[in-house]
C-alpha positions as CSV (number, residue, x, y, z in Angstrom):
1,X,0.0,0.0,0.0
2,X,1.4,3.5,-1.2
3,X,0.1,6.6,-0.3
4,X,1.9,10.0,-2.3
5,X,0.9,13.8,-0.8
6,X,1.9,16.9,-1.5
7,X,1.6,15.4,-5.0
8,X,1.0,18.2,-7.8
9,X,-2.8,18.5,-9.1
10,X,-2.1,18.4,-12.5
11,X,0.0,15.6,-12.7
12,X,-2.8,13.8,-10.6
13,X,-5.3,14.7,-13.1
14,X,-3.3,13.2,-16.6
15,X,-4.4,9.9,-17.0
16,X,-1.8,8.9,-19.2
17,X,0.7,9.5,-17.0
18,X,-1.2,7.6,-14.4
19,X,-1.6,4.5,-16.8
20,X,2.2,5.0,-17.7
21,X,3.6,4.4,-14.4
22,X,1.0,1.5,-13.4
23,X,2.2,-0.4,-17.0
24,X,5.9,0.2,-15.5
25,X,5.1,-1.1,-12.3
26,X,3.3,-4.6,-14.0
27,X,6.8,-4.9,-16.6
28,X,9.2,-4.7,-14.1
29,X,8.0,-6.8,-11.5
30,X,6.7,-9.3,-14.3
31,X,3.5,-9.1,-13.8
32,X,1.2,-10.7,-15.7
33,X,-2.2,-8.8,-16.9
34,X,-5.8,-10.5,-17.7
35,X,-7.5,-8.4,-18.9
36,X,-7.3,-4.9,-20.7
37,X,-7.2,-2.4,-17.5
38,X,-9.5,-0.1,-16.3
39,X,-9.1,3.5,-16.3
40,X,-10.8,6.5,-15.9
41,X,-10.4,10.2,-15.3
42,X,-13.4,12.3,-13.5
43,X,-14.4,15.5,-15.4
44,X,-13.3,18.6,-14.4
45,X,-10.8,19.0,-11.4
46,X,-11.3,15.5,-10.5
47,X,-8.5,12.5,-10.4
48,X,-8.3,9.5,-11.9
49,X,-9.1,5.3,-10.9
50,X,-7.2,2.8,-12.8
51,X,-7.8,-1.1,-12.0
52,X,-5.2,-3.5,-13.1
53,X,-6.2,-7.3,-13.1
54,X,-3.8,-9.4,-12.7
55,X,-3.1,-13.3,-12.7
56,X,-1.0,-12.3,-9.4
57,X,-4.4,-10.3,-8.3
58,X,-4.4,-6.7,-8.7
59,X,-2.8,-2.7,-9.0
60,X,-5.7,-0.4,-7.8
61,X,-4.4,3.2,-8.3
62,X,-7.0,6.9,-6.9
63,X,-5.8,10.3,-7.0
64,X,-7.3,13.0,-5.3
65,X,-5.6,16.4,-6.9
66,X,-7.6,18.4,-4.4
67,X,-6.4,17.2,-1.7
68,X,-2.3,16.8,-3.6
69,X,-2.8,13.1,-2.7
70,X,-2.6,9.4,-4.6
71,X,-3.1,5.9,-2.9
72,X,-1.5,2.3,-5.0
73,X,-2.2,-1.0,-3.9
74,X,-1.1,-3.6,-5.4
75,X,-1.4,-7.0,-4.2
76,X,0.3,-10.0,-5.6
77,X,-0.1,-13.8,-4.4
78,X,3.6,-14.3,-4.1
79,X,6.2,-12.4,-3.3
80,X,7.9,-9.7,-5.4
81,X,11.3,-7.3,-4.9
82,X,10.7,-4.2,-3.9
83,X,9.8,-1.1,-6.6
84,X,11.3,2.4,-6.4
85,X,8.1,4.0,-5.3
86,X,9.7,6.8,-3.6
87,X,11.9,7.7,-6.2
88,X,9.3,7.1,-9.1
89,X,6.1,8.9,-7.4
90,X,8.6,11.7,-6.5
91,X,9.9,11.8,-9.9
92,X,6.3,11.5,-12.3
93,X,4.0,13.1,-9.2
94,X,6.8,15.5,-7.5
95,X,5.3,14.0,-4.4
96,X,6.4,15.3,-0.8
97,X,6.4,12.5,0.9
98,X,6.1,9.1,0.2
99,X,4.8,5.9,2.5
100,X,5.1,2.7,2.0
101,X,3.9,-0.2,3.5
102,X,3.5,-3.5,2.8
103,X,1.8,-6.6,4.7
104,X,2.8,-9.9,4.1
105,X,0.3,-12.4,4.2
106,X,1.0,-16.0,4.7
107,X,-1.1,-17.8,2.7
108,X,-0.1,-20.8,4.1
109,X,-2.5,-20.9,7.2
110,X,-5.7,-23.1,6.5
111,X,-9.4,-21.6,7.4
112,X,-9.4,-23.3,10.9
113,X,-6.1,-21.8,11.4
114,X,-6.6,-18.5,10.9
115,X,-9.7,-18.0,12.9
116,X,-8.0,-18.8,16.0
């Protein structure tokens, strides 16, 4: 999970530049796509959603140029090195500050396990 502020409103608004750097993130980590992604950018001031499916699960991507803020998540059912978030949402986004976080989930627990 990836959260971008102090991001600047107009590059949270381009929705190319949005779909740019989610089709960077799915080449270099080798992700695999199925089906054509989903994108769209509101009228207006508004941001842009953009929904990657993907074999691994999903890149889910909502800015919110009003507020100089973007949130990524991407989730992937096996493990993946890490991405230059900082540097590439500080580069394409001249975001402030950047935080990652990421949960790792073992998915190796059965049902009855994990409800203990």
């Amino acid at each position: 999970m990836i959260d971008a502020s102090g991001c600047a409103p107009d590059a949270l608004r381009d929705l190319q530049r949005v779909e740019t750097l989610c089709q960077r993130v799915v080449a270099d980590l080798g992700l695999t796509l199925v089906g054509r992604p989903m994108c769209h950018a509101f009228p207006g001031p508004g941001g842009v959603t953009a929904l990657y499916l993907l074999s691994e699960s999903h890149l889910a991507c909502h800015t919110y140029p009003e507020h100089e803020f973007a949130t990524f998540n991407l989730y992937c059912c096996r493990r993946r090195p890490a991405w230059p978030w900082r540097q590439e949402l500080e580069r394409m986004f001249e975001a402030r500050d950047v935080v990652v976080r990421q949960l790792n989930r073992d998915l190796r627990l059965t049902r009855k396990e994990s409800l203990r």
